[in-house]
N, C-alpha and C positions, 0 to 999 in steps of 0.2 A: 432693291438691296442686293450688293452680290452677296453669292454664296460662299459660306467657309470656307476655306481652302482646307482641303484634309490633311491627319498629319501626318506624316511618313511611317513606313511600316517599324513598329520596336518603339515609339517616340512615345509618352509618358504625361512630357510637362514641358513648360517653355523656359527658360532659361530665366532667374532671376538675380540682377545684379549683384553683384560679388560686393559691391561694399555696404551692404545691409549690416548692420550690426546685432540686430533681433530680429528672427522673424515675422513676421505679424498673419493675421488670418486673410486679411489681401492678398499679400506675396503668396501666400498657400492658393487660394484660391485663384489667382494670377497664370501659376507654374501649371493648375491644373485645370485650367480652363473652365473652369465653374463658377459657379455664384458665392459671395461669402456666406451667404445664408447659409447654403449649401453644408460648405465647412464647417460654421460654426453647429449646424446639429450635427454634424458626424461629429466633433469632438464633445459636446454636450453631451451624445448619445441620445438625441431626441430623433431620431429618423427610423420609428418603429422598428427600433430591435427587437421588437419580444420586449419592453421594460415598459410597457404602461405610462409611459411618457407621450404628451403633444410634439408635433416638429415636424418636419415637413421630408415626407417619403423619399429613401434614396434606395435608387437599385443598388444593388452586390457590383454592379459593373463599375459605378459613378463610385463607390464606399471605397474599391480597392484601387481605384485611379487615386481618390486623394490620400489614399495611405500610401500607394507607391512615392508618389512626389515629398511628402512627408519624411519618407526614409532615406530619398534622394536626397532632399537637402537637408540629413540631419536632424529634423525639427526635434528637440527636446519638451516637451510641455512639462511643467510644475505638476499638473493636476495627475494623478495617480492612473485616476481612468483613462483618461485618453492618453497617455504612456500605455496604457492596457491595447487600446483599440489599431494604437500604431505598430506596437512592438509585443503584439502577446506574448512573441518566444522569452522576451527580454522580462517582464511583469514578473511581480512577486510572486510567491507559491505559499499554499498554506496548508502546515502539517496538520491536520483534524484528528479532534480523538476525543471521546465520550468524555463529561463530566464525571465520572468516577473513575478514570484513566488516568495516573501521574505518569509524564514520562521518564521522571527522574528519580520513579519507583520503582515501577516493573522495570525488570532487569531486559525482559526482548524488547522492549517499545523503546526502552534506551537506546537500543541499538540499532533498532529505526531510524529515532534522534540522528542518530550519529551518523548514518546513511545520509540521513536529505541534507544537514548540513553542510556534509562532503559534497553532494553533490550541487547543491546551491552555489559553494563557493569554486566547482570546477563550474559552473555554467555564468557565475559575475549574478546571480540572481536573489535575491533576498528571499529570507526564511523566515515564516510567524508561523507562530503554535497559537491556535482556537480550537475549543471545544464544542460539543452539541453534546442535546440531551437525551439521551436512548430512549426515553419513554414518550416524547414528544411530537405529534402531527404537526409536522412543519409545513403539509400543503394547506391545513387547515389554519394554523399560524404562519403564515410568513414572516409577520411580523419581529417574530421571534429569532428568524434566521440572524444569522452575523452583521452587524452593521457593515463590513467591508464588501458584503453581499451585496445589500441595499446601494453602498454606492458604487458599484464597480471598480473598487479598490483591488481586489485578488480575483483575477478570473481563472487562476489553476490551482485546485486539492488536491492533497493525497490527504487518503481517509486509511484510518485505522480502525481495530476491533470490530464488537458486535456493529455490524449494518443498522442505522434506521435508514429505511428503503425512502421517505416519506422527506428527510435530507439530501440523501441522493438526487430524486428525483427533481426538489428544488430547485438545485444546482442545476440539472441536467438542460431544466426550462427556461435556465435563463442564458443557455449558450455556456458554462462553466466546464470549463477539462477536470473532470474526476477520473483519478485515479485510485485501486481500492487495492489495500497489501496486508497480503498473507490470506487473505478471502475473498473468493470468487464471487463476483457481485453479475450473478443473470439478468443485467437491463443494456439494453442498446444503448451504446456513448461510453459505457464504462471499459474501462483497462484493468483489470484484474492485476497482477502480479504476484503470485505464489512459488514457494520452495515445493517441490516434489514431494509432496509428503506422501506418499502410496508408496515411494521407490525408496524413501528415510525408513518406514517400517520395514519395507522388504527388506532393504541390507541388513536392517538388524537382526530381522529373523534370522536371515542366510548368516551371518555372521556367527550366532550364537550355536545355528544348528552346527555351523562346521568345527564348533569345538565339542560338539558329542551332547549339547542338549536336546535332549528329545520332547521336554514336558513346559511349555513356557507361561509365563503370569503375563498381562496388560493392564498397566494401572497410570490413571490419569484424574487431578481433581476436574470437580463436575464441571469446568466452566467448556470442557472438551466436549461432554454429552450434548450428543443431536447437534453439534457446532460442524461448519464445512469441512473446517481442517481435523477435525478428529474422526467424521466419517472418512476421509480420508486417508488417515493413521489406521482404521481399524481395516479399511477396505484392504491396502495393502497388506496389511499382518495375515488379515485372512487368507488372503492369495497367495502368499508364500506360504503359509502352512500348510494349505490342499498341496500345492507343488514338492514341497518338501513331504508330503504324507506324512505330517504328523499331527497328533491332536488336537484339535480346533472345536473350539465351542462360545457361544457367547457370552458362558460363564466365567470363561477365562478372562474377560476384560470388566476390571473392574475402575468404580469411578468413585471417588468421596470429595468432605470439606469436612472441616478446614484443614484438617492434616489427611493421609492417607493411613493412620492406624485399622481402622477397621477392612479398610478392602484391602491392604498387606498381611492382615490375617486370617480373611475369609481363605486365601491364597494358599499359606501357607501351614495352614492348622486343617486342612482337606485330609483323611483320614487316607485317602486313595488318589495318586496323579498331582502329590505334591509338586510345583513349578520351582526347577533348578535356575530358571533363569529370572528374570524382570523386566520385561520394556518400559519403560516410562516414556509417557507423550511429550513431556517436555521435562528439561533439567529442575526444575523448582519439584515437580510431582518425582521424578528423582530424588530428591534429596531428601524428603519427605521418607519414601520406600527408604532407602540407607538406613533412617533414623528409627524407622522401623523394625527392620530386620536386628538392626543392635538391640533394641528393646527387646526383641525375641531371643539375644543369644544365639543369633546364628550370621555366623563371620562369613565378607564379602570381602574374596569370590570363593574361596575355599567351598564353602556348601551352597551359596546364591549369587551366580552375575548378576549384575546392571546397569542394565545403558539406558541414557538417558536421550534427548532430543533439543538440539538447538545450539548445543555449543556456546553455553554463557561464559561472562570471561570467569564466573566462580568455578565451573568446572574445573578447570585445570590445576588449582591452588587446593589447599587443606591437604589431610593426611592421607586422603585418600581421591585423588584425583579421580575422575568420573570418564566412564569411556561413554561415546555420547556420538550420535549423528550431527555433524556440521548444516547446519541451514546457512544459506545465506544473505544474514538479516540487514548486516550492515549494505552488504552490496545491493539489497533487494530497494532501499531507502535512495540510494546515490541513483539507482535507474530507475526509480520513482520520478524523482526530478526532470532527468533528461527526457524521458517519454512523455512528463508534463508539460514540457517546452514543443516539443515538438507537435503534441495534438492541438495546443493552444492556435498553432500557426496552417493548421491545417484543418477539413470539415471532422467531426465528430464521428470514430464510428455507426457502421446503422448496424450493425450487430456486438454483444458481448465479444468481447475482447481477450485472453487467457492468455497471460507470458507464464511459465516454468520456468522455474530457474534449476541447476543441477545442485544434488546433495550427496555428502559424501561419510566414509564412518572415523572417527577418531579413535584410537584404541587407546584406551588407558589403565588405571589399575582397580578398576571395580569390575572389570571380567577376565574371566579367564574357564579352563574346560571346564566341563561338567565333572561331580565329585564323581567317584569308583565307587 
């Protein structure tokens, strides 16, 4: 028998005729010199990927020959997955977020929304909302994971809120691109994506202190305690206070539910080192403190600043416009996407991941100097 003749250096697939009208798994298998068999389990996904499927073993070398030729000529397939397996950058993306999560409630997760959206539709790629369930062992249930899971319908996340690590990881084992925003998620494969929140507290302090506050409050409802981002809200406040030498204690941050009435008055009913000023962790725990402070009869900013954290679009509106740290949430959601495309098409990292985004301060009309 003679021997193959090899193929030229750069050369891919063999050329198949132009007046085909459909592709078929022949012609695929034809272009790339392989078996149909071959084919039909790379688009099946039976060629031991990690899915616990039968099919007949294909190296990484033989898998991306027949995806290369596949791209060459176009091939579109019907079936969701194997659109996955050719085109990962191209596949659907799904926005995840806890079953007690609306995102057309909270007002920052809305704007997440609105981020992947945006960015879904600058990338031509399609947007689903799925949830999971925070309390739930998903390596001990797989079961339970997402049907779009089970079929390799979505092989890119972006995950929001509380982490279940045990979801994560799911996903991770089954070759899935996760992406996690606004919390830093410590597992190899993951992409983190966070607003600076160390350097949002610091400005505020800096901010606050250079209108002549010297005495400041930190108040945020509980869902911040012992949470990534709020250790990081207090890490920064802390560090600008030692720098600025002024009083720092860990009394000064306070956390409640469902409103912040009691820690706005633990604050501010201190007999000694009343706090002229207010940080709040985010605008809602904001708006809270305001309502607050009115309860108490004491006018904002005249005798109490307040800034708040995230720059929701209520900020800006009502009678009293809110001066507030800008996050960037929508923009954090639009590059959520794109760096979902991109790790889709590329190996996973082998270590934890952490994008920063910059944060900036908005001044409005709930601060101004410290009273005389």
């Amino acid at each position: 028998m003679a021997a193959r003749k090899p193929k030229a250096p750069g050369s891919t697939s063999k050329q198949v005729p132009p007046s085909r009208k459909r592709l078929t798994i022949a012609d695929i298998a034809k272009a790339a010199d392989v078996s149909t068999a071959l084919v039909s389990s790379f688009m099946t996904g039976r060629d031991y990927a990690g899915n616990g499927k039968t099919g007949i073993r294909i190296g990484e070398t033989t898998a991306e020959r027949i995806r290369s030729v596949c791209r060459e000529l176009d091939y579109r397939p019907d079936r969701p997955s194997t659109f996955n397996r050719i085109y990962p950058e191209r596949g659907e993306v799904a926005l995840a977020g806890s079953i007690k999560l609306s995102f057309h409630v909270n007002r920052y997760y809305s704007l997440i929304l609105d981020g992947v959206v945006e960015g879904g539709a600058e990338s031509g790629v399609k947007v689903s909302v799925v949830q999971f369930d925070p309390g739930l062992d998903y390596e001990k249930h797989p079961e339970q994971l997402p049907r779009s899971v089970h079929e390799g319908d979505i092989r890119k996340f972006i995950l929001v809120g509380n982490p279940n690590l045990s979801f994560i990881r799911s996903l991770l084992a089954r070759d899935i691109t996760v992406v996690y925003l606004s919390r830093y998620v410590d597992l190899p494969g993951v992409v983190s994506i966070v607003p600076d929140y160390a350097e949002a507290a610091t400005i505020a302090v800096r901010y606050l202190a250079g209108h002549g506050h010297r005495k400041l409050g930190f108040v945020a409802l509980s869902y911040f305690k012992d949470a990534w981002h709020g250790n990081e809200l207090q890490r920064g406040a802390t560090a600008a206070l030692k720098q600025l030498d002024l009083p720092c204690s860990p009394d000064d941050f306070k956390y409640g539910d469902p409103t912040l009435n009691a820690a706005v008055k633990e604050l501010m009913e201190r007999p000694r080192n009343r706090p002229t000023a207010i940080f709040a962790f985010d605008d809602l725990s904001a708006e809270y403190a305001l309502r607050s402070l009115h309860q108490m009869d004491l006018r904002v900013p005249e005798q109490v600043s307040v800034v708040g954290c995230n720059d929701e679009r209520q900020a800006a509106i009502g009678t009293l416009p809110l001066s507030t740290i800008h996050l960037p949430v929508t923009q954090m959601g639009a590059r959520a996407v794109h760096e979902a495309n991109s790790l889709a098409a590329a190996s996973p990292p082998a270590e934890p991941v952490k994008i920063v985004l910059p944060v900036y301060l908005v001044e409005r009309a709930s601060s101004g100097p410290a009273p005389k």
